[in-house]
C-alpha positions as CSV (number, residue, x, y, z in Angstrom):
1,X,-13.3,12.7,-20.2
2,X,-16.5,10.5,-21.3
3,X,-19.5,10.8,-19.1
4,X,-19.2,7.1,-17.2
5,X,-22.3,6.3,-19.3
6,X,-19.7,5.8,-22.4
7,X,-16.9,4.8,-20.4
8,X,-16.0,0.9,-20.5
9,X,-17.4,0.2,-17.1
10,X,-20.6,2.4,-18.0
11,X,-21.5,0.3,-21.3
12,X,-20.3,-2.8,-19.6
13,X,-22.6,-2.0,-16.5
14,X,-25.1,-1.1,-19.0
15,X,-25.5,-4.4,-21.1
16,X,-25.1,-7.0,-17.7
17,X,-27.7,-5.0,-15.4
18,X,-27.2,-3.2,-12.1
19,X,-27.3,-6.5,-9.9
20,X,-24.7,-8.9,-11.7
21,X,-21.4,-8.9,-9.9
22,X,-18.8,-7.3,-12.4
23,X,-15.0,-7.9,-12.0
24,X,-12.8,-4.6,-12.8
25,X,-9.8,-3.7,-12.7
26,X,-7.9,-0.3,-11.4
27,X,-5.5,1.4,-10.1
28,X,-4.6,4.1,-7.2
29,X,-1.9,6.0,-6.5
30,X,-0.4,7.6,-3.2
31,X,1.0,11.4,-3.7
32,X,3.2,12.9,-0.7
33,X,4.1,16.8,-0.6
34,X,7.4,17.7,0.6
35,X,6.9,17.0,4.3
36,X,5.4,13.5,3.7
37,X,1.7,14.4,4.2
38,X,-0.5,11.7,1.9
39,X,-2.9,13.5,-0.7
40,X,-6.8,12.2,-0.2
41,X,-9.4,12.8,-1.9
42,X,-13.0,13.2,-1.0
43,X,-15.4,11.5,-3.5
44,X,-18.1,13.2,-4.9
45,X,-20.4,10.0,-4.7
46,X,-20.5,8.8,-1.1
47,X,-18.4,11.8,0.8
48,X,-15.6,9.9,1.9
49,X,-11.8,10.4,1.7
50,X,-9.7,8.1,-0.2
51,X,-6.7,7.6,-2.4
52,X,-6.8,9.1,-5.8
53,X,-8.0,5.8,-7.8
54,X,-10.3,4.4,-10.6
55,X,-11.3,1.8,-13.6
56,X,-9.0,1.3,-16.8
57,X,-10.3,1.7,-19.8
58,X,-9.4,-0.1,-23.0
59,X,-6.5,-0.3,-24.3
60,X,-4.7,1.6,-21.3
61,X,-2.0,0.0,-19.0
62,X,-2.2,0.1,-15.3
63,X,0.4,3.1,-14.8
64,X,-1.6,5.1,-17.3
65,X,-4.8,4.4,-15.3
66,X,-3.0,5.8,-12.0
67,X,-1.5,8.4,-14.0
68,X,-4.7,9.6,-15.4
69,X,-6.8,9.0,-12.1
70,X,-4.9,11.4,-10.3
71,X,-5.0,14.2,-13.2
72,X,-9.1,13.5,-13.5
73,X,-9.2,13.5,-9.4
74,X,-6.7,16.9,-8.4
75,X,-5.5,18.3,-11.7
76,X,-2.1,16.9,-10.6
77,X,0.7,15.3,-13.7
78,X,2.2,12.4,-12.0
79,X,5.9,11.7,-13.8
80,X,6.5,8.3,-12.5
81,X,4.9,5.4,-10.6
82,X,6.6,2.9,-8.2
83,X,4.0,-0.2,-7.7
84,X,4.1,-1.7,-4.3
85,X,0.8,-3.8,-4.1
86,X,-2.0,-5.4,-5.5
87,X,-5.5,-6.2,-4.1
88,X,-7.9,-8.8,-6.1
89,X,-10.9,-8.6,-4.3
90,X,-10.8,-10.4,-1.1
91,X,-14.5,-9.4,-0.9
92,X,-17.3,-7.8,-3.1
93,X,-18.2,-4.0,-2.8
94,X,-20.9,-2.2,-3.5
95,X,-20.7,1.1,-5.7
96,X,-22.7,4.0,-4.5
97,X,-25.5,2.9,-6.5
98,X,-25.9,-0.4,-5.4
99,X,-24.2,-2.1,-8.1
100,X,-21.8,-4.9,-7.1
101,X,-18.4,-5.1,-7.9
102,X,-14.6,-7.5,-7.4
103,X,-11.8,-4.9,-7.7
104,X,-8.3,-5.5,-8.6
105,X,-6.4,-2.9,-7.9
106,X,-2.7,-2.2,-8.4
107,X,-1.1,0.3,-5.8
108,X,1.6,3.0,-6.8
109,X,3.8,5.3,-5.2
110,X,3.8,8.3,-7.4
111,X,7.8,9.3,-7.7
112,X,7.4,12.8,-9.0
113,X,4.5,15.2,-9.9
114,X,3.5,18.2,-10.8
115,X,0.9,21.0,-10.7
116,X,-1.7,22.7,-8.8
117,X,-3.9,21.2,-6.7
118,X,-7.6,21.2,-7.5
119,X,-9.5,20.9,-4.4
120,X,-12.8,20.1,-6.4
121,X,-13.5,17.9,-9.8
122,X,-16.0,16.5,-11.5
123,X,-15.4,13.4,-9.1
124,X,-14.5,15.2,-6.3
125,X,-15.7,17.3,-3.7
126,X,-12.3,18.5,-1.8
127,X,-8.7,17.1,-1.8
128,X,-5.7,18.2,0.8
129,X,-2.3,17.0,2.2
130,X,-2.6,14.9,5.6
131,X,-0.2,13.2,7.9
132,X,-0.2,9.7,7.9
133,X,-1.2,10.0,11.5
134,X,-4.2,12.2,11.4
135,X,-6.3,11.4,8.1
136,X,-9.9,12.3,8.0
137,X,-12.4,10.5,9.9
138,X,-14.0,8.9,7.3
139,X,-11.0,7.8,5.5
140,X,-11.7,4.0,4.5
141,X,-9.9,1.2,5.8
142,X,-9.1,0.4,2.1
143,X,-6.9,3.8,2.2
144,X,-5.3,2.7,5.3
145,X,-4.4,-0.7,4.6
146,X,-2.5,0.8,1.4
147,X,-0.5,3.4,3.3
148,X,0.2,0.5,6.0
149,X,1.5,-2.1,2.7
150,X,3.3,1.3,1.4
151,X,5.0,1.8,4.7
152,X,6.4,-2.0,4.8
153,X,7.4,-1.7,1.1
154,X,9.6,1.1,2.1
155,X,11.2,-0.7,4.9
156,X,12.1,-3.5,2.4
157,X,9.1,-5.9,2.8
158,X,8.3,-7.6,-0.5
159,X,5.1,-6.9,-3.2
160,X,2.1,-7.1,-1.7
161,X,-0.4,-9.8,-3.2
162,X,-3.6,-10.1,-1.7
């Protein structure tokens, strides 16, 4: 894995400046265990828990970015992806350094997986199973709002598109 520096974002970041509003695109992905508990992650750069997620790179589809995310995030192998949403950006975020930023993300259901867990990563600083019902307190609303959309996709509401 490229320090972000070298990654597309990085050298994109790089040549705009930290203050111009950049427009990426990404992916995240929702793992369950066996008993239906959702696997979070807690970031490295601000502390929170969240979805395993994160910035394509060139020349890499959307399921490869999920895929990979969630190797990079929890040493997990996801083995197939189910999409169930996208999100372009209703509003601008702000990275942990300030920078500004208009996400698209496409949301996945991983199918199958395999592996260990890794609890910590270069990007993160723990990782666990949770029920649906009693995620961490600072789990985002962004995490939320996907495993709500999820929850309607499985009871046969359409894509999501917002």
């Amino acid at each position: 894995m490229p320090a972000w520096e070298e990654s597309y974002l990085g050298q994109l970041r790089g040549s705009v400046g930290p203050g111009r509003v950049l427009m990426t695109v990404g992916a995240r992905a929702v793992l369950r265990d066996s008993v239906g508990r959702v696997l979070l992650i807690r970031r490295s750069d601000n502390g929170r828990w969240a979805l395993p997620a994160g910035t394509m790179e060139l020349r890499q589809t959307l399921r490869e970015c999920a895929i990979r995310e969630v190797f990079e995030e929890t040493g997990l192998t996801v083995h197939g992806v189910t999409p169930f949403a996208i999100y372009s950006g209703e509003q601008l975020s702000t990275s942990a350094y300030g920078q500004p930023y208009q996400h698209i993300t496409l949301a996945c259901r991983a199918d199958s997986w395999s592996g260990e867990l890794l609890r910590e990563t270069d990007e993160t600083i723990d990782a666990g199973f949770y029920p649906v019902d009693a995620l961490p307190e600072t789990t985002g609303p962004n995490t939320r709002r996907t495993l709500e959309d999820l929850a309607r996709f499985e009871s046969g509401a359409p894509f999501v598109l917002a």
